[in-house]
Each structure stands twice: as C-alpha cells, then as structure tokens.
C-alpha distance (Angstrom), angle and dihedral (degrees) to the residues before:
residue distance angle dihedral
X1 . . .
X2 3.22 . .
X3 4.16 129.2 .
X4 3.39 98.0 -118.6
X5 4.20 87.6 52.9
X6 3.98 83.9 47.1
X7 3.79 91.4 46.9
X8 3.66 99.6 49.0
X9 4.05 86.6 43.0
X10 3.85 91.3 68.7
X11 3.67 93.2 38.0
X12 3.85 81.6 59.8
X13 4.47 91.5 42.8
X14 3.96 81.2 53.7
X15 3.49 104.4 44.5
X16 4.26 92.0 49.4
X17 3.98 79.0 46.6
X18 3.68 95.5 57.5
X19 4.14 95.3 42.6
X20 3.86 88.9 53.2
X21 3.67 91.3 58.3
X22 3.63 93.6 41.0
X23 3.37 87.9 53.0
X24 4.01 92.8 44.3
X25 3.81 87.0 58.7
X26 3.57 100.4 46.6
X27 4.12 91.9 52.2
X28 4.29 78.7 45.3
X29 4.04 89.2 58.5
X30 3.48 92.3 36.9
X31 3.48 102.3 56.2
X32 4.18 89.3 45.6
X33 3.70 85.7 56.2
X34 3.15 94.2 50.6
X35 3.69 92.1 48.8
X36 3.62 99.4 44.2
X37 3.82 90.7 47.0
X38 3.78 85.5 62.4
X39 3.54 93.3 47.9
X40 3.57 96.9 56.3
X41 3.52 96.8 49.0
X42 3.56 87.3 48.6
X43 3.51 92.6 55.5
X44 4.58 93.2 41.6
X45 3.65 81.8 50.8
X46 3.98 92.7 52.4
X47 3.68 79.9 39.7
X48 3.56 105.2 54.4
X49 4.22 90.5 36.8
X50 4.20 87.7 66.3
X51 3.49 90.9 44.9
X52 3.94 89.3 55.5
X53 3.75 86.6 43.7
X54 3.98 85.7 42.7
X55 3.66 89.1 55.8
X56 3.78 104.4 40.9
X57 4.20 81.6 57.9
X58 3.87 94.5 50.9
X59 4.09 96.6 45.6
X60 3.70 88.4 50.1
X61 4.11 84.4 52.0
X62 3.43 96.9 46.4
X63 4.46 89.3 51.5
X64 3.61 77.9 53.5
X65 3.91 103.0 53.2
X66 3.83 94.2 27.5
X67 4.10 91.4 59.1
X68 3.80 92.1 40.5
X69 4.11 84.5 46.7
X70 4.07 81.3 51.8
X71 3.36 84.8 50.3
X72 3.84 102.9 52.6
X73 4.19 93.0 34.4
X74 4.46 80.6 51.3
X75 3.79 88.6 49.8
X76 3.67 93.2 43.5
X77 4.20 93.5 45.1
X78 3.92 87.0 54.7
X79 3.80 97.3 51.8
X80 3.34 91.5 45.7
X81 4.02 93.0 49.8
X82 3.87 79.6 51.6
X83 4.27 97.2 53.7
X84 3.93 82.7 44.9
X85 3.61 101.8 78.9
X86 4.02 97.3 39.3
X87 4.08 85.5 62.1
X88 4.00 95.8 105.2
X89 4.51 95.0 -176.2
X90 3.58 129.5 64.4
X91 4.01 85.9 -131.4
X92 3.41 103.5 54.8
X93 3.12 93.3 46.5
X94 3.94 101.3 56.6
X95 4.05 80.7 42.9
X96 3.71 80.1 58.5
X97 4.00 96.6 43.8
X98 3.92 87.8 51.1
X99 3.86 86.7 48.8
X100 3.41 120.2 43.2
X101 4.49 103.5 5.2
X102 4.33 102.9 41.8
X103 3.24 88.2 71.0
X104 3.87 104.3 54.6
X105 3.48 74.6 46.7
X106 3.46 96.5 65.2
X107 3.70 98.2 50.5
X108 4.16 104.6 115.4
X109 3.64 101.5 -109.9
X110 3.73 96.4 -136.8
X111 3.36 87.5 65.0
X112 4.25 87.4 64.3
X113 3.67 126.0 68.1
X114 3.78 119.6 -136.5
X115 3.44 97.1 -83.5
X116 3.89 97.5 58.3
X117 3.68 84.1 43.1
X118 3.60 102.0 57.8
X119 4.44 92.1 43.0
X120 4.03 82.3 56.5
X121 4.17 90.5 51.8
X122 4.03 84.0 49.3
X123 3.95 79.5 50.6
X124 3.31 99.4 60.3
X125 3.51 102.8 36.6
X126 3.88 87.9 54.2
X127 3.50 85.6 55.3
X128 3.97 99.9 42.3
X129 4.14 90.7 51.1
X130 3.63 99.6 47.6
X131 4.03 88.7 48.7
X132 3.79 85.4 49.9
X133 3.99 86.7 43.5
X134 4.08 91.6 55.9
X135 3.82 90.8 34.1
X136 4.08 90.1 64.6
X137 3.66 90.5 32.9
X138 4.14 77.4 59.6
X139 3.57 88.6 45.0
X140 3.86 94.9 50.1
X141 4.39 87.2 66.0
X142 3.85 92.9 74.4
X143 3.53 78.7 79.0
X144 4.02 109.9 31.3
X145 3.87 90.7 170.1
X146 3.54 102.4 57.7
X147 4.05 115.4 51.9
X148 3.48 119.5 -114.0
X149 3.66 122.4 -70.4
X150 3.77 132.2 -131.0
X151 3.79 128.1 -123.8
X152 3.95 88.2 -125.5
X153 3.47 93.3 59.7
X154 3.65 105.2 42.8
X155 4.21 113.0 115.9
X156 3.66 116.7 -96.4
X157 3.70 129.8 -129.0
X158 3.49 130.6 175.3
X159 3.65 96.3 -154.6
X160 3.97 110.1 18.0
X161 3.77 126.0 51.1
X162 3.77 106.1 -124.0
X163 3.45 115.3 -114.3
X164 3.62 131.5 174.4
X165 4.05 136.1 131.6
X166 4.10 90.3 -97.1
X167 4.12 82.6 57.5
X168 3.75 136.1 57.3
X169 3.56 114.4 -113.6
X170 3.98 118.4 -103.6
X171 3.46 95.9 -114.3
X172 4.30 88.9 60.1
X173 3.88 90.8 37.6
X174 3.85 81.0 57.3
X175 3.61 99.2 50.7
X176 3.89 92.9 39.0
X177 4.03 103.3 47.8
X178 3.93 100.1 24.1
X179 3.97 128.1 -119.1
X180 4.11 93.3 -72.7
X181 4.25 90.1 64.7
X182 3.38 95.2 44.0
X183 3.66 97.2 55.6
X184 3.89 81.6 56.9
X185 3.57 104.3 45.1
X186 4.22 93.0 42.5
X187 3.40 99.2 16.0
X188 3.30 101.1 -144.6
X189 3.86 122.5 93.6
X190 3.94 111.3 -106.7
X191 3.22 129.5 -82.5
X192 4.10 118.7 -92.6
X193 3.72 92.9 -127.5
X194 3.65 96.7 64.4
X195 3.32 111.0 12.4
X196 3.49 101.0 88.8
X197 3.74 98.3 40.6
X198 3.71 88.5 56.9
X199 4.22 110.6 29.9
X200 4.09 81.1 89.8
X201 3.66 128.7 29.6
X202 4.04 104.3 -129.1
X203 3.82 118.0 -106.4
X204 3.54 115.9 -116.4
X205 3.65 114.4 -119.5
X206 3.54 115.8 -168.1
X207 4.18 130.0 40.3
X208 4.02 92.8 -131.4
X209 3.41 130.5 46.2
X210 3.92 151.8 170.5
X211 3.41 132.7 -111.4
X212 3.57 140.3 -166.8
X213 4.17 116.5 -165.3
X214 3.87 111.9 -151.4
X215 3.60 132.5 -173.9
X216 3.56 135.2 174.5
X217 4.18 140.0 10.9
X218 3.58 111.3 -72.3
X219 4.04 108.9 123.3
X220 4.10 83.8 -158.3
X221 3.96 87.8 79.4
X222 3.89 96.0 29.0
X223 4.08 86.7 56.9
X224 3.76 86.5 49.6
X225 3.27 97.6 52.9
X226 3.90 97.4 45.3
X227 3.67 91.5 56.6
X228 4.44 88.3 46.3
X229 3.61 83.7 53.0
X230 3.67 98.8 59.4
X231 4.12 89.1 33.3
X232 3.90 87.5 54.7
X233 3.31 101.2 43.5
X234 3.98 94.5 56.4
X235 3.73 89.5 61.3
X236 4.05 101.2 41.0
X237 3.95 140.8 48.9
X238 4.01 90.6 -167.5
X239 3.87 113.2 105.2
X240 3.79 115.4 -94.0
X241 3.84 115.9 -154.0
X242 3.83 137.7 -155.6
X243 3.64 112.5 -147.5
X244 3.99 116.1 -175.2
X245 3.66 132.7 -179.1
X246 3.74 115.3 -111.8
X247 2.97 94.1 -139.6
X248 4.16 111.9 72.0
X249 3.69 102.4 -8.5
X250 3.84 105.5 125.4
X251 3.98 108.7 -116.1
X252 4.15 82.7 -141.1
X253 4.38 79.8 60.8
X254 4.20 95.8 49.5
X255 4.19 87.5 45.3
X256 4.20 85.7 46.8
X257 3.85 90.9 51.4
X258 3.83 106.0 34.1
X259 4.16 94.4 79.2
X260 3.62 94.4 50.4
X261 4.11 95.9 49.5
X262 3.60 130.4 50.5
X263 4.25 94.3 -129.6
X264 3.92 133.8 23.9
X265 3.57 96.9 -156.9
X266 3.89 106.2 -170.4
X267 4.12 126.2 -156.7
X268 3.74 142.0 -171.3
X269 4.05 110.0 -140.2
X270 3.92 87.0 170.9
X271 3.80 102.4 150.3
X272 3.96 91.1 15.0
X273 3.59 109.8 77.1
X274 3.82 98.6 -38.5
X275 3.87 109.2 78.1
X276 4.25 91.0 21.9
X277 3.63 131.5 133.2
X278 3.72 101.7 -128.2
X279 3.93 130.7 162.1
X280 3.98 95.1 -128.2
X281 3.84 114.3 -160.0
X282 4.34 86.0 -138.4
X283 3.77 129.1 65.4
X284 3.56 96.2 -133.7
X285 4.00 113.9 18.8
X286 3.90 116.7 64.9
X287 3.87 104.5 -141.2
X288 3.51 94.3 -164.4
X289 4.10 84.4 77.0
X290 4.16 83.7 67.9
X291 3.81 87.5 76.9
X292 3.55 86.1 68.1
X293 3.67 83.1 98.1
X294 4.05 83.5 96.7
X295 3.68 93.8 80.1
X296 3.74 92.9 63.3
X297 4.29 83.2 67.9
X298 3.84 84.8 70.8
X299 4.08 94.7 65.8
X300 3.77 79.2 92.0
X301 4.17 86.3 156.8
X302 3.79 82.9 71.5
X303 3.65 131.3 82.9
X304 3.71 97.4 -154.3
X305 4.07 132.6 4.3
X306 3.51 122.2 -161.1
X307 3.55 108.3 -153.4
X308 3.89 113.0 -150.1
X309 3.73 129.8 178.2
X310 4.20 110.1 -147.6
X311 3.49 101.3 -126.1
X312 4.18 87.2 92.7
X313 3.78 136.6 93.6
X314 3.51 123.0 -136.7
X315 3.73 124.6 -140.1
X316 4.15 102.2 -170.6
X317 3.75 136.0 -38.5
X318 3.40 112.4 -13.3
X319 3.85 94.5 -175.5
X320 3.72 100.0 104.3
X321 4.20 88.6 76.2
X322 4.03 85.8 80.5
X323 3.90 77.9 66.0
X324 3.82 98.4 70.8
X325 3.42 138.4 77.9
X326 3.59 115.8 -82.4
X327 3.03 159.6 -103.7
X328 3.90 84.6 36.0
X329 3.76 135.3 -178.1
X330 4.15 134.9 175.0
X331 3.36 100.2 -106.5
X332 4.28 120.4 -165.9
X333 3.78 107.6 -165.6
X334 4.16 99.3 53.9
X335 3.63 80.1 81.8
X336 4.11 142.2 -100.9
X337 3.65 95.5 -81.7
X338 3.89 94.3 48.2
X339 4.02 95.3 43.5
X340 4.15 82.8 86.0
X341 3.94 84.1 58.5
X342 4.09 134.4 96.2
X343 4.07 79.5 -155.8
X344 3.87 123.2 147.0
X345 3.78 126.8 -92.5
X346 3.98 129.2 -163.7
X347 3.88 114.6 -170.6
X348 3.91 135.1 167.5
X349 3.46 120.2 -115.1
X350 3.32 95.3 -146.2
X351 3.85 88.4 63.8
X352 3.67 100.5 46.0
X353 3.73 91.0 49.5
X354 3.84 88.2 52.1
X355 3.70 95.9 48.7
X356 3.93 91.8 38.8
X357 4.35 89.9 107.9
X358 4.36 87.7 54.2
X359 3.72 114.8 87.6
X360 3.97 120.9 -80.4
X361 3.59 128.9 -38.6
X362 3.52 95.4 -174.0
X363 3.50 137.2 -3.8
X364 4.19 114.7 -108.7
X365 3.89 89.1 -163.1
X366 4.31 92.5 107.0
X367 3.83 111.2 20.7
X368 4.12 121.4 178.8
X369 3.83 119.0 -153.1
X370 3.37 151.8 164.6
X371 3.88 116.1 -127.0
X372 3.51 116.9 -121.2
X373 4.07 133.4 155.3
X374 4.10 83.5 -144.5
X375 3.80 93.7 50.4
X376 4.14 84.9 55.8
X377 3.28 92.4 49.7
X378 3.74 97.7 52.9
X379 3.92 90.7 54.0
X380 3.51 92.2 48.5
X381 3.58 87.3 65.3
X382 4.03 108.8 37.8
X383 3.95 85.5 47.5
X384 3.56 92.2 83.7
X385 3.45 89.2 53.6
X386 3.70 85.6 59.7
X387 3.73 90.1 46.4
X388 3.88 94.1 53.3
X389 3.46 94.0 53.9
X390 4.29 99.8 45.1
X391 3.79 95.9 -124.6
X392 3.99 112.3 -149.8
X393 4.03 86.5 -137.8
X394 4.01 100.9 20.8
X395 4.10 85.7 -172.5
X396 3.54 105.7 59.1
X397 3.93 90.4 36.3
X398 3.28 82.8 58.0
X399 4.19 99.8 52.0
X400 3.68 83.3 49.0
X401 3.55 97.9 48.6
X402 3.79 97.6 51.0
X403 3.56 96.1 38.5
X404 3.60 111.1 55.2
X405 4.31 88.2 173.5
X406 3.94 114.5 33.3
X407 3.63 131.0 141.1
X408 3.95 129.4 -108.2
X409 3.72 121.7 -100.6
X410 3.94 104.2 -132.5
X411 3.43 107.8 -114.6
X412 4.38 100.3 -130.9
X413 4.38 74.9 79.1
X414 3.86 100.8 54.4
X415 4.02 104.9 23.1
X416 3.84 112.6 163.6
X417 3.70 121.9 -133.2
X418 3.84 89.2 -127.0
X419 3.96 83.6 65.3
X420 3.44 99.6 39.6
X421 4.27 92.1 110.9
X422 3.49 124.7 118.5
X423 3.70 88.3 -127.3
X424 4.21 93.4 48.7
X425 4.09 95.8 47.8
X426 4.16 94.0 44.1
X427 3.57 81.9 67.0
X428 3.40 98.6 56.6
X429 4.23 85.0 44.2
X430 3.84 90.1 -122.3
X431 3.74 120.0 133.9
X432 4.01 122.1 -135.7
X433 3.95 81.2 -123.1
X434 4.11 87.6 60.0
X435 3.62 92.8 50.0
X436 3.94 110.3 111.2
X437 3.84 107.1 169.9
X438 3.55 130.9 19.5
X439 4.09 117.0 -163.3
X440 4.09 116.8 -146.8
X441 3.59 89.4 -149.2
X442 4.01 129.8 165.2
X443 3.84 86.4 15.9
X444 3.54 137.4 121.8
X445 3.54 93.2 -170.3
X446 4.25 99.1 54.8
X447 3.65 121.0 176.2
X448 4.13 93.7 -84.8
X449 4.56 87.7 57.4
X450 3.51 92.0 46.4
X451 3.96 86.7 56.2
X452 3.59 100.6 50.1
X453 3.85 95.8 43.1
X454 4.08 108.6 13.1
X455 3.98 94.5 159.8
X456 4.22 99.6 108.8
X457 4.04 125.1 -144.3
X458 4.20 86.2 -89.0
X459 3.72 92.0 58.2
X460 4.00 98.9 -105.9
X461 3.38 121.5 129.5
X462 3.96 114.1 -126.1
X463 3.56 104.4 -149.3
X464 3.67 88.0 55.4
X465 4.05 98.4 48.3
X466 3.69 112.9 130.7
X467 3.49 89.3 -166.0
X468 4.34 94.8 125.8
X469 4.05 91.9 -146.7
X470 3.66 89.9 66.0
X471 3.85 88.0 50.3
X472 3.52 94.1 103.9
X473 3.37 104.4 48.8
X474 3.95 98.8 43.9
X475 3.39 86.0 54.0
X476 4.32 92.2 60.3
X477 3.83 88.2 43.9
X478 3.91 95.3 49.5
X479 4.16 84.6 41.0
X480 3.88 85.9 62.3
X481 3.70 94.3 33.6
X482 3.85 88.6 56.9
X483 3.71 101.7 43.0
X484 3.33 109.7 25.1
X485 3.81 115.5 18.0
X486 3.54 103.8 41.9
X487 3.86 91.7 35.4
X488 4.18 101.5 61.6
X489 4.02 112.7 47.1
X490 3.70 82.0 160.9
X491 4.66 81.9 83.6
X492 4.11 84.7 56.7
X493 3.93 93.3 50.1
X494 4.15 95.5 48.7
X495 3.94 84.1 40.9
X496 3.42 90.9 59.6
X497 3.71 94.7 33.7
X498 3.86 87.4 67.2
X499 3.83 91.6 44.6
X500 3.68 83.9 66.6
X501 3.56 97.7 52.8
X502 3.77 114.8 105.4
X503 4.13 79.6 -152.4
X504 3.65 101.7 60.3
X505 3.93 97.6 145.7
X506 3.80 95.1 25.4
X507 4.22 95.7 140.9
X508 3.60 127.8 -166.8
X509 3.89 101.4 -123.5
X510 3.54 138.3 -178.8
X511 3.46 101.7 -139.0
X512 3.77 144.4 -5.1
X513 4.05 107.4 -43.5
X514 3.78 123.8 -115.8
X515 3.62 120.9 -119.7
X516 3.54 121.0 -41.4
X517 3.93 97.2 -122.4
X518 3.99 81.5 69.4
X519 3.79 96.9 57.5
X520 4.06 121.7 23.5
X521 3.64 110.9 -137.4
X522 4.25 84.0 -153.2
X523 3.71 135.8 36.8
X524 3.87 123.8 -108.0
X525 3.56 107.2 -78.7
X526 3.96 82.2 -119.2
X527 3.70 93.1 51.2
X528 4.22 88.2 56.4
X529 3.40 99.5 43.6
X530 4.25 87.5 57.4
X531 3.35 88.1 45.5
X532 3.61 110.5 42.1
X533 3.63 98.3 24.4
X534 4.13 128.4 -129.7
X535 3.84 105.6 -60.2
X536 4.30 96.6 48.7
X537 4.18 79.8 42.9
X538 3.82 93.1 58.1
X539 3.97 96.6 35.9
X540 3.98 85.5 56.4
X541 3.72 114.7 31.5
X542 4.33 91.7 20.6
X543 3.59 132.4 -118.1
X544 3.67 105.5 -83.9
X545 3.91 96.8 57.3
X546 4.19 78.8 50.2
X547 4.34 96.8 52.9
X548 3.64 87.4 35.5
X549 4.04 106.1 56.2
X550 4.31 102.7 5.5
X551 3.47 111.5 19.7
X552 4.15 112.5 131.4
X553 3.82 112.5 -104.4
X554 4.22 106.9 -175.2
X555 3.44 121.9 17.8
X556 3.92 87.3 -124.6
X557 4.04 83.0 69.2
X558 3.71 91.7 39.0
X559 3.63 93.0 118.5
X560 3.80 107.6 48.7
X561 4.09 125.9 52.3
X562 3.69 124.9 -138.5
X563 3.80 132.5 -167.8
X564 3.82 109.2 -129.0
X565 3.43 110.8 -99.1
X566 3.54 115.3 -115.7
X567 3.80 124.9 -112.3
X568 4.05 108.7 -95.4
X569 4.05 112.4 -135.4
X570 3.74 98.7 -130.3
X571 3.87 117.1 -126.1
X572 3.86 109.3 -113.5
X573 4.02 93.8 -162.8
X574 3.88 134.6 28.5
X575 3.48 135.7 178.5
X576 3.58 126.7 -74.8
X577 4.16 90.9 -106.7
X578 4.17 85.3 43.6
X579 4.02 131.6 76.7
X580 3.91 129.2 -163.8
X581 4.66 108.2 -85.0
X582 4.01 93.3 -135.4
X583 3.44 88.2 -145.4
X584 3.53 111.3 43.4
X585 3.69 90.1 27.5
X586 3.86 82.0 -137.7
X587 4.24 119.6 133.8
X588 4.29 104.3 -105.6
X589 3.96 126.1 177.4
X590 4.20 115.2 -79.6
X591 3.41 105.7 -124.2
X592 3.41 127.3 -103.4
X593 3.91 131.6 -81.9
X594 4.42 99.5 -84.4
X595 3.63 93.2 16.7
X596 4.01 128.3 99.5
X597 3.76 130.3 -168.7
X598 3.70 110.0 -111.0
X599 4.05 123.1 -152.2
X600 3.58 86.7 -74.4
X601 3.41 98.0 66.5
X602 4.29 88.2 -117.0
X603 4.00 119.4 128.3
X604 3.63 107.2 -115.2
X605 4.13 141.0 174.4
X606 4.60 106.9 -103.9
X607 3.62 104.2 -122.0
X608 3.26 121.4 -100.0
X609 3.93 117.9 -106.5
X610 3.62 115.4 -126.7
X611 3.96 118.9 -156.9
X612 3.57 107.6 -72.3
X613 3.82 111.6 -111.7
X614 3.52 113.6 -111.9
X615 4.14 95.0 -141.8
X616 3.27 134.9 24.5
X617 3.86 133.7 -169.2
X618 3.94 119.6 -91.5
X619 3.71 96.0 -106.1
X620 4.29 92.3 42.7
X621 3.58 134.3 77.1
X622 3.78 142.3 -168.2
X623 3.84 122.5 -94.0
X624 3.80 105.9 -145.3
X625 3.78 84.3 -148.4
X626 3.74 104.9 64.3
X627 3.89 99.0 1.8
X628 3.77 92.2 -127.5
X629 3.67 129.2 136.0
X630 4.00 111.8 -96.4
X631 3.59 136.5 164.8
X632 3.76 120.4 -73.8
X633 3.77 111.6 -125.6
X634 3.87 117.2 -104.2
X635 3.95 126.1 -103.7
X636 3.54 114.3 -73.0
X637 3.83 95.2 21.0
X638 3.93 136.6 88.4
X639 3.91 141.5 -159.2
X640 3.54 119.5 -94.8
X641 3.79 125.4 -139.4
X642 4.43 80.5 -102.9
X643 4.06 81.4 63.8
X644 4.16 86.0 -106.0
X645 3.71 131.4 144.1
X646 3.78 105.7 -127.5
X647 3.81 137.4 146.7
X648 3.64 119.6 -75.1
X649 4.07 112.8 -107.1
X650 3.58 113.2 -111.9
C-alpha cells in the first residue's frame, strides 16, 4: 500500500468522524427546539387561559358598574324631570337645557338599553311641554288684561285664522303647539309664509352674541342698521339680534330686519323710557329711549352681549371684544394713555349722577355685559334716578350709575369720527391699522350721507379731500362705501318698498298706545327726503312743502338740503356788559378793553405794527396792516378787504 492510499484513507476516517458529530449536534438542536417549542406553547396556552379567566371577571364588573351607572344616570333623569317644571322663563330654562340636559343628550344611544332610552324620551318631552307651557304663557301678554286663553277654546274658522287681542296670533300658535294642532284648532294647514319660519324655533349657535336695541319709526336708523347687519355679519359667526320695542316699532321694520339677523327679540319698555316725561336735549329724538340698553341683560342664554348701536363702521373681526372683561364701557377721564386699556374703574354714584347734565363721560356706542334678569332689574330702578335729574346722556349715566366698578372698553373698538386724526389717535398710541370700529356719532351727516351726497356747502367734494387729517376717516367711509354700500342694492329696493307702504309706522303693540306726541307715526320730513330721495318726497308730502323748505339753491349746495332758517326777532335792548350781534340781531358780550372783533365775530388782540420798511423790492409792496413787505398782486387782479389777490367783480 502505498502512502498516498494510506493518506487519503484517514482523510476518509476523519471526514465520516466529522459528519457523525455534525449530525450529533443537529439531532442535539433539534430535540431543544422541539422542547422549547412545547414549552412556549405551554406557557401561551397558560397565557391565553388567564386572560379568558381575566376577561370573564372584568365583563361581570362592567354588568355591575354599567347597571349601577343606569342607576345613577335614571336617578339623575328623574330629578331633573322634577326641576323642569319649577323653571318659570323661557331663558333660564334653555340656560338650564344647555346645563344640566345636552349632555344626557349626548350620550350615544347604543350605548343605553331600552330602559335608559325611554326615561331620556320622558326627558325631552318634559322639556318640550314646559317650553311650549311658558311660550303660550308669553303669548297670553299681547293681551295683559284678559287671562290667557286655551287652545281648546280658541274660535274656529275654516278659512281665516282667528285673530284678536284675547287670542295669540297664528303665527305664535304655530310656533308654540307645532303644525299637527294647528290643523285642528284652524283647520286649515298653515300658511306658506310663516309656516316654515315658525314650525321649529331656530337653534342658537354661538355662546356670545350682538345686539342692536331699536325703537321707534324713522327709516334713517332702520337703513343703518340693514346695511350694519350685512357689514357685521361678514366679519362674525356669533348670532346678531334685533331687539325692538313693542311699542312703536313699525311691523314693516321687524319683517325688514328678521332675514338679515339670526333673532328678533321684541320688548315692552312701557313705563321705562317709553311712555316717560323726560326733558330731552333734541327736538325730535327722546334720549331717554337709549337706556333701552337694559333689555339686552335679559339674553340670560348668553354668556356675553355686545351691545352695538349701527351708526359704526367696522374695519375686521370684531369678535375678540367677547374676550375682555366685562361689563365694559369707553371711558374719557381715566386718561389718554389708558383709553387703549380694558383696565378697571371705581366711581361714586353720587358723582356721576351730579355731573350727569356736563358733556360725556363715556361713550354708550359699544357696551360689554353679562346677561342677567337681576342686572335688569337693578336698572329698572336707578333709571328714575336718571330721569329725575334730566341727564344730558340718560344711557351712559345710567351704566355708571348701576355699576359703581366696571371695566373700560378700549378705545381702537368705539373710535369717534371727531377723533379720527392722526394727531388725536397717536395720543392714545393706537395705529389707524389697529382701529376696528369707527362710530358716526353726534352727526347728521354719518358715514352712509356723506356717501350718497359727499359734495360739502363750499362746493368740495369730501371723498376726494386731500386734506391728510381727514385721511383716516375717508378711508372708513370709502371702506363701507366699497364693501358694503355699493355692493347690496337689494337695502335701496326694501327702502323704497316701505316708502310705498301706506303703513309705514304700523307697530305691533301690546296694548293701547300712549299719546301720539310720544311716538311719531311719520318721519321728519327731513329724515324722508335723505332717505327716500326727491321724487318719493314730492309724490308723498307734495311739491310745494319741497320748493318751500328743501329745494336746492346753487349748484355748489346741490348735494345737501337745508330748512330755511327762520327769521331771528332782533333784541331791541341788552345789558350794559352786552351789544346788539348784527346778524343774529341777538345781545353777545363787548369785547374786552385791547381786544377787537374780527370778521368772525371772535374778540381778538390788533396786531402790533412793526416799523414800516423804508424799501421794498420791485415786485413787493407794503401792507398798511403790519408794515411788512408782501407780494404785490398780479396784473389784472386786486386785493380784497381779506388782504387776497382775486379778480375784480364785473
């Protein structure tokens, strides 16, 4: 044998050596496989086994707590049922609906067996027939002499609704007893126009809201406030309501306003402010009526009210005013620097109902509250306080009066036009970019006249003034013009709808009105004629009463219409300290010793002559009146008695 066979022989030994143990240790890791394999499913299965047991435990748990859950949310159901029907106003109670029965409401009703289903159905029918309950009860005050009538014993008519002041109207029997009872109380099914509006009361959709108190029949405010409507409701989502005084606000108004806001909230301030002697500072507007501000306290299903008057333009959102402390007012005497402020302010009532006859205070244009039925009632009292005592703005006396600690309304959301200079608002460290409302107030011509005719008395037209200081305020009026004004004709065609209407001032009252003096049935002539414009003024009050007292006398005035003044009786004697006004015929102050009335008619110091200058340039002249070099007038021109060059007279 040779060594290579020998050598190749143990190769071969070696080899069948090495597969052996190969083979050894594969059976070795097999077999622990195998056993750990069974060891772990032993253990999942002992596993999975507690978790069953686990389980069964925690279901029979959960019966447990969910019945005695049932058992609580049953108990709770009932004694709410039971606080239901001692709730005695409509407001309180949705306060109390949002409170304490929305959120059994909200409770997924798969979750709930039958049982808990059918105690939430006696929920809400509770809840839906004492609403209904209050609603009539509401119903039953269009006629506070005569008790409240029952839907069995209302008239029936085939044909026409009945209507009279010992029975609600249809529209309100609609709204409070639901299609189904009025189809067997009239028998007939209701009519297109309102049945919709009024089959379900709208939700309310936000927790804040605005709200704009009317009163009387002028269409000047009622156009205003159409045209704020639309303006406020491009920069909100909170409700906006219209509330209107029963008692002279035109039905034709409440129908013009009720598309445009999400509520018409009517009241009755009979007795308040409506049918009460009161020394107004104007002719033709009562200002005690402004203190119908109080009814807004009554929203009590609202967290906050803004309370906005519609004589304003509004930059952006105004929204983030529910954000400050209330109830707010613009307050003037905390100072310039603090005006920008929602700071706190004391006062004594004493003093503000001593200084009530001086000029404003504060400015009631934007007012924050806090609804509250106690709140109203306090006003109700301390306004005839303010009533006693002929208060120059009964309103903001008022605020003041009640609310002895309030906070200040910052002033970037009530600005006046009067302040609305570049030099006035620097003060107050507020930028015309951080303005958000500006308030046409103690005007005649507010932001909406100076639109439709913005050519002034001198013949210059106001939209087109250069003059920088009116910058700011040009630049609110074209903002309106721009996005509001010129954008919705649809205001001019419902403004001249109710011009039409034989009914203008037709009101929706609770009782018998009080004497006429106290609420106009028409509009000052003036108020129509800006309104309506010249032709529907002629067509209703006539021609002659239109050349007589507003016709157009220069074309420079062409735009603006003037009553003529009257004739003044001149004053025949004046007191010893007094002299005869040539022009007014009226006695005035003589002016003091070294003082001389200029062509204005004010007192003022002569100027003091200088030396005369000797020489003067070719081209210059002296003025007798200061003896100073000026300009000598140009060819073809001559001085004036003002010291101007102007063109001779022919």
């Amino acid at each position: 044998m040779s060594i290579e066979e020998t050598n190749t022989g143990k190769e071969y030994i070696q080899q069948s050596i090495f597969e052996e143990k190969d083979e050894t240790l594969r059976k070795g890791k097999k077999e622990k496989k195998e056993k750990k394999s069974k060891k772990e499913k032993k253990e999942e299965k002992e596993k999975k086994e507690e978790k069953e047991i686990e389980g069964k435990e925690k279901k029979e748990n959960e019966g447990k707590e969910t019945d005695e859950k049932e058992g609580k949310l049953i108990d709770r159901i009932n004694k709410v049922i039971e606080k239901i029907s001692v709730i005695e106003t409509k407001p309180r109670l949705e306060k109390f609906h949002i409170k304490y029965i929305q959120p059994i409401l909200e409770i997924d009703n798969e979750k709930l067996n039958e049982n808990m289903q059918e105690h939430i159905q006696l929920l809400t029918s509770a809840y839906d027939s004492h609403m209904k309950k209050i609603d009539l009860d509401k119903v039953a005050l269009l006629s506070p002499k005569t008790p409240p009538v029952s839907p069995k014993t209302l008239p029936v008519s085939p044909k026409t609704p009945p209507v009279s002041p010992k029975t609600p109207p249809p529209e309100d029997f609609l709204r409070v007893f639901g299609k189904e009872e009025y189809v067997r109380v009239y028998e007939t099914p209701p009519p297109k126009e309102y049945a919709d509006a009024y089959e379900t009361p709208p939700p309310k959709k936000s927790k804040n809201a605005y709200a704009i108190v009317h009163f009387g029949s002028n269409p000047v405010y009622l156009e205003l406030e159409l045209y704020f409507f639309i303006m406020l409701r491009k920069y909100t989502n909170n409700d906006i309501l219209y509330l209107y005084s029963v008692n002279d606000t035109p039905s034709s108004f409440v129908d013009a306003a009720r598309p445009f806001v999400t509520d018409v909230v009517p009241y009755d301030d009979r007795g308040i402010t409506y049918d009460v002697n009161f020394e107004s500072g104007y002719s033709n507007f009562n200002t005690l009526r402004t203190c119908n501000f109080i009814f807004a306290y009554t929203l009590e299903t609202y967290e906050k009210v803004c309370i906005i008057e519609s004589d304003m333009v509004i930059m952006g959102s105004i929204d983030s005013v529910f954000n400050l402390n209330a109830p707010a007012v613009l307050t003037y005497y905390i100072g310039e620097k603090q005006l920008k402020s929602n700071d706190a302010i004391t006062n004594d009532p004493k003093d503000v109902i001593a200084k009530c006859k001086e000029m404003g205070r504060t400015n009631g244009g934007v007012m924050l509250i806090e609804p509250s039925m106690q709140g109203f009632e306090i006003y109700k009292d301390k306004i005839q306080d303010v009533v006693k005592h002929t208060c120059k703005y009964p309103n903001e006396t008022l605020f003041e009066y009640v609310n002895t600690s309030y906070f200040n309304m910052p002033i970037q959301y009530n600005l006046s036009h009067f302040l609305a200079k570049p030099n006035i608002i620097k003060k107050y460290g507020l930028s015309k970019d951080e303005i958000l409302v500006f308030h046409f107030n103690e005007t005649k011509f507010k932001h909406i006249d100076i639109i439709k005719n913005p050519v002034d008395d001198t013949g210059i037209n106001w939209l087109e003034n250069p003059d920088p200081k009116y910058a700011i305020k040009r630049n609110a009026v074209m903002h309106y013009k721009d996005t509001v004004y010129d954008k919705h004709p649809e205001i001019k065609a419902i403004m001249l709808k109710l011009a039409e209407s034989p009914k203008l001032a037709e009101s929706p009252k609770l009782a018998e009105s009080p004497k006429e003096a106290e609420s106009p049935k028409t509009p000052p002539p003036e108020d129509f004629l800006r309104v309506f414009g010249k032709d529907e003024f002629i067509r209703i009050h006539g021609k002659e009463e239109y050349d007589q007292n507003y016709k157009k006398s220069s074309p420079a005035k062409s735009s603006s219409y003037k009553k003529k003044k009257p004739k003044v009786k001149k004053t025949q004697k004046c007191k010893e300290d007094e002299e005869i006004n040539p022009e007014t015929g009226r006695c005035r102050k003589v002016c003091p010793p070294g003082t001389i009335r200029n062509e204005k008619g004010k007192c003022v110091r002569p100027a003091t002559k200088t030396q005369k200058v000797k020489k003067c340039k070719e081209d210059e002249e002296i003025n007798p009146e200061t003896g100073r070099c000026r300009k000598k007038c140009p060819e073809g021109k001559v001085r004036n008695e003002k010291g101007n060059c102007v063109n001779p007279k022919k």
